[in-house]
ZAMARGU-4260 file (C-alpha; in steps of 0.2 Angstrom, whole numbers, plus 5000, padded with zeros to 4 digits):
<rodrens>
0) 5000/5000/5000 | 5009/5016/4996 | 5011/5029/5009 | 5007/5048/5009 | 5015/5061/5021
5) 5002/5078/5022 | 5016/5089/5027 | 5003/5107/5027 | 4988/5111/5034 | 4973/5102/5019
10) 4957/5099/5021 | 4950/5084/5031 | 4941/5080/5012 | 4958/5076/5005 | 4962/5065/5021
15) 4946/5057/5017 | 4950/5053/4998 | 4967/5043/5004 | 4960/5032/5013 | 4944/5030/5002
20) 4957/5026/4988 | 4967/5012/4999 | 4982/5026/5003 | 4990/5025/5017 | 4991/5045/5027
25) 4999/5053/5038 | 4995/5070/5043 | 5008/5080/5051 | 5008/5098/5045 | 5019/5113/5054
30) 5038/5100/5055 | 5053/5107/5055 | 5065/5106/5042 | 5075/5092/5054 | 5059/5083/5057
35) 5054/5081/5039 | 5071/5075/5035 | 5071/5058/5048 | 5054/5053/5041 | 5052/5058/5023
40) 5062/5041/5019 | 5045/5031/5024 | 5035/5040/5011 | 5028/5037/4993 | 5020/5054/4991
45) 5020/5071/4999 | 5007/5082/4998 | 5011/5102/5002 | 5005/5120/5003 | 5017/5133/5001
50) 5023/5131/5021 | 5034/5115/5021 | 5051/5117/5008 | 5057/5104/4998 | 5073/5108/4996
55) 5087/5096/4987 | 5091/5089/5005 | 5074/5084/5006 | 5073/5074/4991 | 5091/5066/4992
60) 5083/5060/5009 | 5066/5053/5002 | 5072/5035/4993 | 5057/5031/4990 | 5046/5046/4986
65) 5038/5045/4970 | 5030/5061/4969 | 5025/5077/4976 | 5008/5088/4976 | 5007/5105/4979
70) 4990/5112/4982 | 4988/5127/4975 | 4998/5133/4959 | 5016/5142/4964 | 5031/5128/4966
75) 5045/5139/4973 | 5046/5131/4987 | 5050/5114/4979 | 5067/5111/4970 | 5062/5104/4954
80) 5078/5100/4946 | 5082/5090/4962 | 5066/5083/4958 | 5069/5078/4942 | 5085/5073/4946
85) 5080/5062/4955 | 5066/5054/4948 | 5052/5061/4959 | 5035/5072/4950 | 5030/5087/4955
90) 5011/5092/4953 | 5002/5109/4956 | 4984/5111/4955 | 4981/5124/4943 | 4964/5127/4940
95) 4957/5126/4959 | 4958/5142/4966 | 4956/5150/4947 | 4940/5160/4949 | 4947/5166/4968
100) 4962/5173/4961 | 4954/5180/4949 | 4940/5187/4959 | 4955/5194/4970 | 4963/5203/4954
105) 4945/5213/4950 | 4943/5217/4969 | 4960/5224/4972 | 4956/5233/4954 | 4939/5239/4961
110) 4948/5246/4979 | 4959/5254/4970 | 4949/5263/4958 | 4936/5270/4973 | 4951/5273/4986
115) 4941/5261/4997 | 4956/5256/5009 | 4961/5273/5013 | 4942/5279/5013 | 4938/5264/5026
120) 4951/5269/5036 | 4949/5286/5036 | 4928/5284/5039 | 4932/5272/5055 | 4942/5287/5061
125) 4929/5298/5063 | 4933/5309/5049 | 4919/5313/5036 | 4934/5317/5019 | 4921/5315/5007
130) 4928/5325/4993 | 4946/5319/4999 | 4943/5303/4991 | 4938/5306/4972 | 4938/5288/4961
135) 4938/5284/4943 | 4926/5273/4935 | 4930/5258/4926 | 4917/5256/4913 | 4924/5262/4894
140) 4944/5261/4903 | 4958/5249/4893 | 4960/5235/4903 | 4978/5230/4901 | 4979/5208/4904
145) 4998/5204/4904 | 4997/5183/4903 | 4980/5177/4898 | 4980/5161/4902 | 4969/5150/4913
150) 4967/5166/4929 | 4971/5177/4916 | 4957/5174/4904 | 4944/5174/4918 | 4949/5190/4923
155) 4947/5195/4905 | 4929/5188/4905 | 4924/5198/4923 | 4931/5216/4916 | 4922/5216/4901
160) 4906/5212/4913 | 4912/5230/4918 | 4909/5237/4901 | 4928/5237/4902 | 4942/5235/4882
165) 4954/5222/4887 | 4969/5222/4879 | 4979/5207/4879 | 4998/5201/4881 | 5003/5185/4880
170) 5018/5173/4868 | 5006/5161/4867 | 4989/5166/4865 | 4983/5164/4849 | 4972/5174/4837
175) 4956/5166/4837 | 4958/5160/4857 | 4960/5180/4859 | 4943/5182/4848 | 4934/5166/4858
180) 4938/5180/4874 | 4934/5195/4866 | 4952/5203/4870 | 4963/5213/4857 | 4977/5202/4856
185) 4993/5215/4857 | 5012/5216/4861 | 5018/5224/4877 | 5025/5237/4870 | 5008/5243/4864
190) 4999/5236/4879 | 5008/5248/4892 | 5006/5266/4883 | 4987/5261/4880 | 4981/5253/4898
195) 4972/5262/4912 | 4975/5248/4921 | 4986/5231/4919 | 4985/5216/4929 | 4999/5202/4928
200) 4994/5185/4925 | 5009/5176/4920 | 5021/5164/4931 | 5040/5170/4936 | 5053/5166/4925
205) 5070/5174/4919 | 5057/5182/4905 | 5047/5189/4917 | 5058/5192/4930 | 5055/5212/4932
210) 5044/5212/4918 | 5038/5230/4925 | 5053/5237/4926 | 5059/5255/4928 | 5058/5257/4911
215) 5039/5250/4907 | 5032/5260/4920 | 5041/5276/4911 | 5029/5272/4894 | 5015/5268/4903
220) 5000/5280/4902 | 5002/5293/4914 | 4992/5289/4928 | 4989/5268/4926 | 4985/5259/4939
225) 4995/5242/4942 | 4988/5228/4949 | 4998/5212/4955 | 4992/5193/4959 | 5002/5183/4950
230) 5018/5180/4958 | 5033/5191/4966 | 5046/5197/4959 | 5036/5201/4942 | 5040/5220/4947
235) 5051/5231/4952 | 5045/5237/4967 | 5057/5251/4971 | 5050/5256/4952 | 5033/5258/4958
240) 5037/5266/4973 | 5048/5281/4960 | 5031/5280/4950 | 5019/5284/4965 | 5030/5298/4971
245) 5031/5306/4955 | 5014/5303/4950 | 5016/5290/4934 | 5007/5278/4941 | 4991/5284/4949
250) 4990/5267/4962 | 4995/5250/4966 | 4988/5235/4973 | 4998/5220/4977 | 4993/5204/4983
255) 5010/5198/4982 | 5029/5200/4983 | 5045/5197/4981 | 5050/5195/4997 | 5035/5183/5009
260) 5032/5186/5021 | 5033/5201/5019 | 5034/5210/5034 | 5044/5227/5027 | 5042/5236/5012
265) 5047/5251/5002 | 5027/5251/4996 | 5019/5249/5011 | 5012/5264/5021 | 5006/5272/5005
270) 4991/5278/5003 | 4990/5277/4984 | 4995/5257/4986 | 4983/5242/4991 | 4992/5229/4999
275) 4984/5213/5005 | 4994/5196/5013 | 4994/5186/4997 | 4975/5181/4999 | 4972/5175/4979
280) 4968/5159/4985 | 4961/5161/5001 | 4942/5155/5001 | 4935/5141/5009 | 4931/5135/4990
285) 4946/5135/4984 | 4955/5127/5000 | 4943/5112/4997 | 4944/5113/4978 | 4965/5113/4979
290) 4963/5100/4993 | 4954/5088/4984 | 4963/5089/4967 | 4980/5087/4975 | 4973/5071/4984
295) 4966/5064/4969 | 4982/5066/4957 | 4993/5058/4969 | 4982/5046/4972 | 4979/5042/4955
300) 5000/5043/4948 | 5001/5029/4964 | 4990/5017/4961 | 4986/5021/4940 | 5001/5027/4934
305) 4989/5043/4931 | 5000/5059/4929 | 4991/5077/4929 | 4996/5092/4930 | 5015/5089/4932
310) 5027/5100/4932 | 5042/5087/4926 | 5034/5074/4917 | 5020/5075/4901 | 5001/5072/4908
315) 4995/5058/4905 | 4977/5054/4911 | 4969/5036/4919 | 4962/5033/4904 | 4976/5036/4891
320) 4988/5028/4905 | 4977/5009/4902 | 4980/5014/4882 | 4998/5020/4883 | 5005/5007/4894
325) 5009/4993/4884 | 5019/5005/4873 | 5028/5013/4887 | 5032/4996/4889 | 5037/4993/4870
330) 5048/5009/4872 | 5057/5006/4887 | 5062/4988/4881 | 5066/4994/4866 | 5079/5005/4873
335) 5086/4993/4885 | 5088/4983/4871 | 5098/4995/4861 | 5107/5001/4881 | 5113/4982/4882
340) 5121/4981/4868 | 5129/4998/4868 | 5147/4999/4873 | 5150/5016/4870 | 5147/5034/4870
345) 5128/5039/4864 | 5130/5054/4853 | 5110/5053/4846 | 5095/5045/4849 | 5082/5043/4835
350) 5064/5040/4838 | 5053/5036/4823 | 5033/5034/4831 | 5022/5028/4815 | 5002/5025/4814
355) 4994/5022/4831 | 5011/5027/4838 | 5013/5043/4832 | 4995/5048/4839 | 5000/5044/4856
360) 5008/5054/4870 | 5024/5052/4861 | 5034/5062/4874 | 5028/5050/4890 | 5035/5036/4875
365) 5053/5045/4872 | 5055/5046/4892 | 5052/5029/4893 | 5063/5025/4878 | 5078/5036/4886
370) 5076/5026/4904 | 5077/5009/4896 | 5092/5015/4887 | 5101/5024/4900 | 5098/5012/4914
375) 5110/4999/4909 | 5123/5010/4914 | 5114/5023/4925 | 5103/5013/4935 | 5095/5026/4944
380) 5088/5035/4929 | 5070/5036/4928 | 5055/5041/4914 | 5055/5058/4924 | 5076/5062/4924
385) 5078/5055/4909 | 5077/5066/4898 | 5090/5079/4910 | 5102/5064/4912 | 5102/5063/4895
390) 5104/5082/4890 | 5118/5080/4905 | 5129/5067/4893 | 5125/5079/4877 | 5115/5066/4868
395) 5104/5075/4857 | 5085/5067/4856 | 5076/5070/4841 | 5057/5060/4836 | 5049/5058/4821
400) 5029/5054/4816 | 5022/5050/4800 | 5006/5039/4795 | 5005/5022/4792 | 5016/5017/4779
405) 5018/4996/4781 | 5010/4981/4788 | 5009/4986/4804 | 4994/4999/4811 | 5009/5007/4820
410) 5026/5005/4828 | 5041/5010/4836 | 5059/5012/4828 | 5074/5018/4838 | 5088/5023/4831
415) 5104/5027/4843 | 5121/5033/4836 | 5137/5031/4845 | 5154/5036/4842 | 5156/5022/4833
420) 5142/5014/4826 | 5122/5016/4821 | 5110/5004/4830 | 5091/5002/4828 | 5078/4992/4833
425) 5061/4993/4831 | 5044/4984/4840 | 5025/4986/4840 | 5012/4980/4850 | 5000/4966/4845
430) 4982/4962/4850 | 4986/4954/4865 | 4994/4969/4872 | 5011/4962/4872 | 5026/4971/4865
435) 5036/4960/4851 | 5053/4965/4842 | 5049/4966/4823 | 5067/4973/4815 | 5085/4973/4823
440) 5098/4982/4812 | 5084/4983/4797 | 5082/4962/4797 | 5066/4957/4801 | 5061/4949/4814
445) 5047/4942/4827 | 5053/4940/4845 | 5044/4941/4864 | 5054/4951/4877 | 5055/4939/4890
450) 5065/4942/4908 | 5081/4931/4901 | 5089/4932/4882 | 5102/4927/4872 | 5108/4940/4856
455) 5119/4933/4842 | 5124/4939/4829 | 5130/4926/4814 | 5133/4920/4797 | 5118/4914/4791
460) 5128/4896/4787 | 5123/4878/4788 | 5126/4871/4805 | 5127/4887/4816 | 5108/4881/4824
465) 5115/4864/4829 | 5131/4869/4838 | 5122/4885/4847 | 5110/4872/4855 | 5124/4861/4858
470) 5132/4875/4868 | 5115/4879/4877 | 5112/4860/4881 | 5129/4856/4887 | 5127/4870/4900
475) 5112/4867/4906 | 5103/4883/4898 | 5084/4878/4892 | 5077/4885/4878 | 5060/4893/4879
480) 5059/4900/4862 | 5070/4905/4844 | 5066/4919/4834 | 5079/4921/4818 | 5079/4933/4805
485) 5093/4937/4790 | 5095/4948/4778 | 5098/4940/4764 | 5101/4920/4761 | 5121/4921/4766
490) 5122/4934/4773 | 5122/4940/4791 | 5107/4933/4803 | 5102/4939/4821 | 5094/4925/4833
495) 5086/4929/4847 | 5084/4916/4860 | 5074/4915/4873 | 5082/4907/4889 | 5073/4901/4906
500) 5089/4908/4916 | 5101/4921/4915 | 5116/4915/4905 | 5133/4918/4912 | 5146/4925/4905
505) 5156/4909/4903 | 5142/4904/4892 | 5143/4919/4880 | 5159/4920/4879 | 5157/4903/4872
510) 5145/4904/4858 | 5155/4918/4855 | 5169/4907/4850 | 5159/4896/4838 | 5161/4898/4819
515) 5151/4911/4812 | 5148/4921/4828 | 5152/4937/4826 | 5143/4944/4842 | 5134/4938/4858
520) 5125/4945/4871 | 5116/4940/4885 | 5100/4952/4887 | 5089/4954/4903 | 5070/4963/4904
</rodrens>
């Protein structure tokens, strides 16, 4: 039964749905760092908010973690290249506390149109400022949306309830998505002159790091209004504070920082700014909604092989996990097939995915590839380091789709290139949902992966069957089944035996002696 650690304060629900699932949890939330580290090793999953740090220590200390869920949607407080590194998924839940954080985004813009903080504050003192505090209204302004993504696009859809034009930056929106939202579709550099007021939906990246910098706020309109709920560290907050002082910017209203807590800052005791404790996603809804999704997605990768909403590792739902699995298989075998009998360097890997193949989750396939390949040599690679161990050793990956083009409804063909040779092998999956081998080095063939196997590689010559079974026989190795394939009458075969035991190397470097041989290999799966 695998074995969950709730490290955070969750909801009971998600307590519930581990144990309605047949997970094993323990719920120990507010550890210290010290704590986590002496019983992190027990665990298959951990489940988080943003409190608990999983930090590289963390996860060197976790042998047996499989994967970790973050309820809610920021990760900065998990290292995910350690992560990787080490084999273990991290999970956010995305979409959970969506319409709260957008709902906090139009609030904050509301407040800070109306001067509501100061006028609340200001009423509760006793003092009557009526014409002190004197608003703009937001129906007809240009409502600038930097990210329109999932919070982003809601946003976009609860300013035009306003009566608002929203305006739209974002790399990766496209046209007609932008008309599905009724946004104007623009580049930042028109987006900041034109925008009474922008909000920032976009995650924090070396892009986006400072992405209202000094600089942007200089060709904003004068007298914008910024609004941020996305993420610290998206503007420069010394910036802002110039802007407010000088009047550029009219107000601000931040929900977020780049330093949390944060208990100092050069924005705070302004009148013109609106500061709240990074409350986007604080509602009872979206604590139950983030909650139960977390609970769910580790609970699924555990017992399913289910991955969503990974961070490190292509999605791949329950249902596509029952029709991918067999090929994940095909691929992984495929490339320990080729990581056996690769002695040295890998400069390339090839991945040619054909018919059914190619209309799979092709990437979940090439992971699963690069493990099988690796792990001969590196056996602690995974399908989630994979692909980092093999950046690491300069291997360059490349995958190729096309339709049906032979006998089979799809297949699998990998290709690896060394320094001093090029290698393929190539598999499909049958009815029965067993993997097979169909080509080696371009000669075609029909051979089962079984635990135990014996390569060779031959002269395709009267006699060499007889004294291979001889060999076999005389050494007590049983034959389970014998699969040959040649390319031409003559001319070099392949047989591929499999074997009811592992075959020592004694006995390998005896068929390799026999006439004809020019290669064997014994082969585990």
């Amino acid at each position: 039964m695998p074995k969950v650690l709730i490290a955070d304060q969750l909801s009971p629900a998600a307590v519930a749905i581990f144990k309605e699932r047949g997970v094993e949890v323990d719920v120990k939330p507010g550890l210290t760092k010290d704590q986590l580290l002496a019983i992190i090793g027990e665990y298959d999953g951990l489940a988080i908010r943003s409190a608990t740090k999983v930090t590289a220590e963390v996860i060197n200390a976790a042998k047996k973690l499989k994967v970790v869920g973050r309820a809610g949607i920021g990760v900065d407080n998990v290292d995910i290249p350690a992560a990787t590194a080490a084999g273990v998924i991290v999970m956010n839940t995305p979409f959970g506390n969506s319409i709260t954080t957008a709902e906090h985004a139009i609030a904050l813009m509301v407040a800070l149109a109306r001067d509501i903080p100061a006028a609340n504050a200001s009423t509760h003192a006793g003092k009557w400022e009526k014409n002190r505090f004197m608003g703009v209204e937001l129906y007809g302004k240009t409502f600038g949306l930097i990210g329109c993504g999932n919070i982003g696009s809601i946003v976009a859809d609860r300013a035009r309830g306003l009566k608002m034009h929203v305006i739209a930056f974002d790399p990766y929106l496209s046209p007609e998505r932008a008309k599905d939202l009724g946004v104007e579709k623009v580049e930042l550099a028109e987006l900041l002159p034109r925008a009474d007021f922008i909000t920032l939906h976009t995650p924090l990246t070396n892009e986006t790091r400072n992405i209202i910098s000094a600089d942007a706020i200089s060709r904003m309109k004068k007298g914008a209004r910024l609004i941020n709920c996305a993420r610290g560290g998206l503007v420069d907050e010394a910036a802002v504070k110039a802007a407010l002082d000088s009047g550029q910017l009219a107000g601000a209203a931040f929900d977020v920082f780049e330093e949390e807590p944060a208990k100092s800052n050069p924005l705070f005791g302004n009148e013109k700014v609106v500061a709240t404790p990074h409350l986007g996603a604080s509602t009872s809804e979206a604590q139950e909604n983030v909650a139960l999704q977390v609970a769910e997605q580790i609970s699924d990768y555990l017992l399913t092989g289910a991955v969503v909403n990974a961070l490190n590792m292509p999605s791949i739902s329950a249902d596509e996990a029952q029709r991918v699995r067999p090929w994940i298989s095909l691929a992984q075998k495929l490339g320990a097939f080729a990581g056996q009998l690769t002695d040295s360097s890998i400069d390339a890997v090839e991945i040619l995915y054909e018919g059914t193949a190619s209309g799979l989750n092709t990437r979940a396939l090439t992971q699963a590839a690069l493990m099988g390949l690796l792990r001969p040599t590196l056996s602690e690679v995974n399908m989630v380091n994979a692909p980092v161990v093999a950046k690491e050793r300069g291997i360059k990956i490349s995958e190729v789709r096309r339709d049906q083009q032979g006998i089979y409804e799809g297949y699998i063909k990998l290709t690896v290139t060394t320094s001093q040779q090029k290698r393929s092998a190539a598999g499909t999956v049958f009815s029965d949902g067993r993997p097979r081998l169909i080509q080696i080095k371009d000669i075609v063939i029909n051979g089962e992966f079984a635990p135990h196997m014996l390569y060779v590689t031959n002269e395709d010559k009267p006699g060499f069957i007889g004294r291979l079974g001889t060999v076999l026989g005389q050494n007590g190795v049983n034959i389970a089944s014998f699969a040959l394939g040649r390319s031409a009458p003559g001319a070099d075969a392949i047989a591929l035996i499999e074997v009811d035991g592992p075959v020592s190397e004694s006995v390998t470097a005896e068929i390799r002696k026999l006439p004809l041989v020019k290669r064997a290999h014994a082969l585990a799966f």
